[in-house]
PyMOL Python script that loads the backbone (N, CA, C, O; Angstrom):
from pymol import cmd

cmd.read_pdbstr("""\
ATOM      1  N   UNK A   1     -11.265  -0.611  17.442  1.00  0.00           N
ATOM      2  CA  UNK A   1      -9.960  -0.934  16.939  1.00  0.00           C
ATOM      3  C   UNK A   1      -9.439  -2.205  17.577  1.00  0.00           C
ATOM      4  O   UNK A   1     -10.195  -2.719  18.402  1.00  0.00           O
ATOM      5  N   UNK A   2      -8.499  -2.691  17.385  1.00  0.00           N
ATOM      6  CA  UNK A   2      -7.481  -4.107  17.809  1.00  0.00           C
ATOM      7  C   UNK A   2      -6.485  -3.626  18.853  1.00  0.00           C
ATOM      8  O   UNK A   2      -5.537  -2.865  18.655  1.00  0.00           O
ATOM      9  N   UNK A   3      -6.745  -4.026  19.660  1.00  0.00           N
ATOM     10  CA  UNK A   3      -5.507  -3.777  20.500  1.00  0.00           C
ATOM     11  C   UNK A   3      -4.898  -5.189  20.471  1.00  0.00           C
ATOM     12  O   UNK A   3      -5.516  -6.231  20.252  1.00  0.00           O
ATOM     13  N   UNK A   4      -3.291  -5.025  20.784  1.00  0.00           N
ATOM     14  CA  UNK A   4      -2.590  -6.144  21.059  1.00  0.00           C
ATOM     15  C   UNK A   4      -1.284  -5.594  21.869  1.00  0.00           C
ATOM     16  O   UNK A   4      -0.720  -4.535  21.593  1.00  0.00           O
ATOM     17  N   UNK A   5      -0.859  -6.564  23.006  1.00  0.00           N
ATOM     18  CA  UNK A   5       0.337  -5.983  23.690  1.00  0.00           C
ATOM     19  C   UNK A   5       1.497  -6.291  22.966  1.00  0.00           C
ATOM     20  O   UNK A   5       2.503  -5.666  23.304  1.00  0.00           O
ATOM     21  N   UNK A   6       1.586  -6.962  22.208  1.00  0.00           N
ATOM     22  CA  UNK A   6       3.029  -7.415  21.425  1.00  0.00           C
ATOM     23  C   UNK A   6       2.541  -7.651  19.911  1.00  0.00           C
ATOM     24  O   UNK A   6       1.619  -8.363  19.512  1.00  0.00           O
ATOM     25  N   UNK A   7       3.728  -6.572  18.945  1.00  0.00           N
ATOM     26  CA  UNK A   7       3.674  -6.851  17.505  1.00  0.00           C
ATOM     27  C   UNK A   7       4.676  -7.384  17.257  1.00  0.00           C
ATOM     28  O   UNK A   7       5.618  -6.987  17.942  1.00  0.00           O
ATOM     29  N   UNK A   8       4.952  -8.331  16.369  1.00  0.00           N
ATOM     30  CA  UNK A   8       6.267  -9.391  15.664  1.00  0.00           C
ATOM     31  C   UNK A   8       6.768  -8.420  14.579  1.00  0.00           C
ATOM     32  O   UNK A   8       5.799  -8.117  13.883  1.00  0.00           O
ATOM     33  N   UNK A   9       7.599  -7.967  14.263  1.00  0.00           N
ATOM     34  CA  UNK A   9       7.910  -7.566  12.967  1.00  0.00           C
ATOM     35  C   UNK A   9       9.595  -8.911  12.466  1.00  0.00           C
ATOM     36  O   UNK A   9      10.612  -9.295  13.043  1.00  0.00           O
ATOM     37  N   UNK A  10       8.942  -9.136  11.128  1.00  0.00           N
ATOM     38  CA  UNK A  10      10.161  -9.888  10.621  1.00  0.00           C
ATOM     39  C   UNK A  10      10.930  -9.383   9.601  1.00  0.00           C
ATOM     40  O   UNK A  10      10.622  -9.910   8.532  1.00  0.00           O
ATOM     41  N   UNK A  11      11.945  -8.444   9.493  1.00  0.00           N
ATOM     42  CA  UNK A  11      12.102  -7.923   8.430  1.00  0.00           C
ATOM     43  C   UNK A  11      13.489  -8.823   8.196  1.00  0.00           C
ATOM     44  O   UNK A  11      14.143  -9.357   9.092  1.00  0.00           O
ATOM     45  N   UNK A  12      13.811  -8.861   6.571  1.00  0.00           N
ATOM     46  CA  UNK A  12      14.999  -9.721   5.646  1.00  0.00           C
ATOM     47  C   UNK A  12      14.950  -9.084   4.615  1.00  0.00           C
ATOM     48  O   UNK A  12      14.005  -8.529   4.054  1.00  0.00           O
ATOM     49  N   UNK A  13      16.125  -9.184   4.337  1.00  0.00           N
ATOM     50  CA  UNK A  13      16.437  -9.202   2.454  1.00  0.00           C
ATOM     51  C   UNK A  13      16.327 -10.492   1.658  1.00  0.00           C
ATOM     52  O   UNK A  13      16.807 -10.470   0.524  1.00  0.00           O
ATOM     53  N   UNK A  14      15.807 -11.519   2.057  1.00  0.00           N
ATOM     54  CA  UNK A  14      15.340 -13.057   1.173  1.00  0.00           C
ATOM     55  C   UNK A  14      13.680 -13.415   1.334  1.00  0.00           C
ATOM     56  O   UNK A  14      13.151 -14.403   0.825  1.00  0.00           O
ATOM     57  N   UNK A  15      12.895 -12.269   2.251  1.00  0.00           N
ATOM     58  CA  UNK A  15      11.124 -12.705   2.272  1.00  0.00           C
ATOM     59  C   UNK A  15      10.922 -11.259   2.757  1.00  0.00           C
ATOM     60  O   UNK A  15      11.753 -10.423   3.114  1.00  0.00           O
ATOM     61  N   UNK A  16       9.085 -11.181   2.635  1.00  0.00           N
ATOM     62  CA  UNK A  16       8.832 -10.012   2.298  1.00  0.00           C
ATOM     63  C   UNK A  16       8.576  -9.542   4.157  1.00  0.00           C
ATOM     64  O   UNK A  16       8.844 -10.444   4.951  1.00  0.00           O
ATOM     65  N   UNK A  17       8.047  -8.092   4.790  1.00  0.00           N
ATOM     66  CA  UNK A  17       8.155  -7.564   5.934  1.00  0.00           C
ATOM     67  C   UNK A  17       6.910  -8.786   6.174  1.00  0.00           C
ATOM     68  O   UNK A  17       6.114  -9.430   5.490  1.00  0.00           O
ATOM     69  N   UNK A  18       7.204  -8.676   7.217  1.00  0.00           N
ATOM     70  CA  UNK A  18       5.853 -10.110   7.975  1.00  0.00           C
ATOM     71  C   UNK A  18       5.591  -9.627   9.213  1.00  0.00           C
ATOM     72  O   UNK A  18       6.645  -9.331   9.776  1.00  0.00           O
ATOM     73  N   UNK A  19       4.323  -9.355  10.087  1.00  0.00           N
ATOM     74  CA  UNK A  19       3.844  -8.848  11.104  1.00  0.00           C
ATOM     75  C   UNK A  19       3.202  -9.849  11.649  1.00  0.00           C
ATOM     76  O   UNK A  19       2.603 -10.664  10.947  1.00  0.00           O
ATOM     77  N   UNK A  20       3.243  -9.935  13.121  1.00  0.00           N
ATOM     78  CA  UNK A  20       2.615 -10.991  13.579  1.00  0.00           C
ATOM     79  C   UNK A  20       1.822 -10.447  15.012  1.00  0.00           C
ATOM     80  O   UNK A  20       2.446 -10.096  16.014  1.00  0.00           O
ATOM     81  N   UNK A  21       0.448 -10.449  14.914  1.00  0.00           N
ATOM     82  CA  UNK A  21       0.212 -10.038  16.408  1.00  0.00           C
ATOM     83  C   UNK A  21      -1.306 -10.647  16.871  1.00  0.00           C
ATOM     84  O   UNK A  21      -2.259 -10.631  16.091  1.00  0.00           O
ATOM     85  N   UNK A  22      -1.396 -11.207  18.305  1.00  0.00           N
ATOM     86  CA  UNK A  22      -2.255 -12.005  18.674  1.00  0.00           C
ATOM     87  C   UNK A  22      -3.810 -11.075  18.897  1.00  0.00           C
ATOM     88  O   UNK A  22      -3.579  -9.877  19.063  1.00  0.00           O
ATOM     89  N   UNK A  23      -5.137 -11.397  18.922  1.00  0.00           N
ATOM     90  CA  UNK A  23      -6.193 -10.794  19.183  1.00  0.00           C
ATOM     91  C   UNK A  23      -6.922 -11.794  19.814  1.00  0.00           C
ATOM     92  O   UNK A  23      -6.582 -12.967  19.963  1.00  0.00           O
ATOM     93  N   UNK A  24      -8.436 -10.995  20.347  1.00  0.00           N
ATOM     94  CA  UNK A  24      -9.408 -11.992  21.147  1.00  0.00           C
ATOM     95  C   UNK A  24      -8.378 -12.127  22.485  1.00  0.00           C
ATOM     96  O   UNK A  24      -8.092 -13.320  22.588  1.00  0.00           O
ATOM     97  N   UNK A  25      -8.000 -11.672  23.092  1.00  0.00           N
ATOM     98  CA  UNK A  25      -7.268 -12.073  24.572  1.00  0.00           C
ATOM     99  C   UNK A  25      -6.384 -13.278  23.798  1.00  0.00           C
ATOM    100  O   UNK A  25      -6.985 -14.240  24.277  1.00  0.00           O
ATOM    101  N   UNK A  26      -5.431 -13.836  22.983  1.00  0.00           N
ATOM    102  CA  UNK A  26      -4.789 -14.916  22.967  1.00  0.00           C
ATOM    103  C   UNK A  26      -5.313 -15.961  22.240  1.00  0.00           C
ATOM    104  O   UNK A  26      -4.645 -16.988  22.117  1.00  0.00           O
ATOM    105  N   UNK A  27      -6.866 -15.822  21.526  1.00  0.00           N
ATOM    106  CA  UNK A  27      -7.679 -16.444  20.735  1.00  0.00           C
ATOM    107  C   UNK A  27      -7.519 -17.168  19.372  1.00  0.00           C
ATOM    108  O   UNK A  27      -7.711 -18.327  19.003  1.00  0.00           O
ATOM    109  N   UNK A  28      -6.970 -15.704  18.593  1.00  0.00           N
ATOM    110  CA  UNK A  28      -6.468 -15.848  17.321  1.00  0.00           C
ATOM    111  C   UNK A  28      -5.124 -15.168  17.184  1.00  0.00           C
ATOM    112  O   UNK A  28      -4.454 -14.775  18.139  1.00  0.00           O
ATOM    113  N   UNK A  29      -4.896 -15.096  16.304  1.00  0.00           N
ATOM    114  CA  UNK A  29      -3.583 -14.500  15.272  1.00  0.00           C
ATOM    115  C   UNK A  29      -3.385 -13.939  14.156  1.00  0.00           C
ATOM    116  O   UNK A  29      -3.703 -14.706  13.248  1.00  0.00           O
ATOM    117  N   UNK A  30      -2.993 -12.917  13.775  1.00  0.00           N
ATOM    118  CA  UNK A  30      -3.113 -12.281  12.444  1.00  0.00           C
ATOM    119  C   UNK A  30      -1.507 -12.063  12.173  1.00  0.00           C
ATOM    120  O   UNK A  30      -0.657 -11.391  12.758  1.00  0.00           O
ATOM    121  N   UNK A  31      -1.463 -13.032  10.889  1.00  0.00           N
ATOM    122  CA  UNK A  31       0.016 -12.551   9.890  1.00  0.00           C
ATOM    123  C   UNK A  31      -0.159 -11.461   8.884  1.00  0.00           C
ATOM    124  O   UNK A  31      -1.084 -11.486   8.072  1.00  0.00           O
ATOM    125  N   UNK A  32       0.593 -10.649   8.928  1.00  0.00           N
ATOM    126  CA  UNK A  32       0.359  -9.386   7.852  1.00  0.00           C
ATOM    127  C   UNK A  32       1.646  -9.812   7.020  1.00  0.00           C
ATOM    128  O   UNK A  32       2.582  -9.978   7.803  1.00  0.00           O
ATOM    129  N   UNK A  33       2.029 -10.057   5.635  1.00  0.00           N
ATOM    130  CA  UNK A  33       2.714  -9.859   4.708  1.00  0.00           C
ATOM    131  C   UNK A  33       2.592  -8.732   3.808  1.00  0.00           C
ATOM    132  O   UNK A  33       1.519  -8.495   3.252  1.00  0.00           O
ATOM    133  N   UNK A  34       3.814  -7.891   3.595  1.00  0.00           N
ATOM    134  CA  UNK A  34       3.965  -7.078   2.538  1.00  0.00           C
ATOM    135  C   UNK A  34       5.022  -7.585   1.984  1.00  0.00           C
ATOM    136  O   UNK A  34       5.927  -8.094   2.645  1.00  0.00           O
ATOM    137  N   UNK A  35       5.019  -7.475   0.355  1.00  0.00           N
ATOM    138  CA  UNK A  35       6.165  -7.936  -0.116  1.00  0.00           C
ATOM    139  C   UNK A  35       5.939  -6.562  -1.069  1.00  0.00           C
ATOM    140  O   UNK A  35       4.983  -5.787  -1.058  1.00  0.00           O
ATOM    141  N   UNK A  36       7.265  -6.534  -1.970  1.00  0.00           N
ATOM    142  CA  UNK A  36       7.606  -4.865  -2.575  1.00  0.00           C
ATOM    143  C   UNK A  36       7.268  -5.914  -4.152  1.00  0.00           C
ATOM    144  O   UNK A  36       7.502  -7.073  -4.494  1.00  0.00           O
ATOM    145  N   UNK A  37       6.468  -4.462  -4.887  1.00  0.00           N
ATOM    146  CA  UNK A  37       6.077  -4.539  -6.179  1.00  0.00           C
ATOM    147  C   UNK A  37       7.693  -4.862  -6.752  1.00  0.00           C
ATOM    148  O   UNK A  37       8.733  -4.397  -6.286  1.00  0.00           O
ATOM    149  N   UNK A  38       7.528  -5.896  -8.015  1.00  0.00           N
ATOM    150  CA  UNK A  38       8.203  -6.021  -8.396  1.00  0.00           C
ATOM    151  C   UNK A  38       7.906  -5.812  -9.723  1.00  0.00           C
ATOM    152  O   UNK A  38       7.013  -6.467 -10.260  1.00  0.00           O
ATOM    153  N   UNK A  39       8.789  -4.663 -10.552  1.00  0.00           N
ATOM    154  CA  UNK A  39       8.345  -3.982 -12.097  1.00  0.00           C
ATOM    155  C   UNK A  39       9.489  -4.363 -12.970  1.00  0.00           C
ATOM    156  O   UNK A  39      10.695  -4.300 -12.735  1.00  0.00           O
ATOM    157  N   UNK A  40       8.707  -4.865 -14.268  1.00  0.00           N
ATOM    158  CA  UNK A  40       9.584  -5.428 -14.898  1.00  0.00           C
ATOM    159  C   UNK A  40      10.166  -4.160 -16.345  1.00  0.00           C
ATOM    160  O   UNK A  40       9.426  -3.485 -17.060  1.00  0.00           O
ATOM    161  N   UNK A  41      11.476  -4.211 -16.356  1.00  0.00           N
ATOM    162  CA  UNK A  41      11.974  -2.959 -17.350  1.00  0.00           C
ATOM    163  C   UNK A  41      11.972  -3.030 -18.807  1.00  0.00           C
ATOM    164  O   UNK A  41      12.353  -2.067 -19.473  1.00  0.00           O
TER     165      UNK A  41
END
""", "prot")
cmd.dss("prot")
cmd.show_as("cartoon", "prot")
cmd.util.cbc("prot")
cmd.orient("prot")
């Protein structure tokens, strides 16, 4: 699994939830975006 000591969470009502957390000892970086289905009526 990934360990990381610190997760970013960005949550708003103008962009979608955004996660941010470092791997490799400080190496790399992984952004996670979710944005909500949007259904049209």
């Amino acid at each position: 699994g990934i360990s990381s000591e610190t997760l970013t969470l960005f949550i708003g009502t103008d962009y979608p939830l955004k996660m941010e957390f470092e791997i490799a000892d400080g190496n790399g970086k992984v952004v996670y975006m979710l944005a909500p289905r949007i259904e049209a009526e």
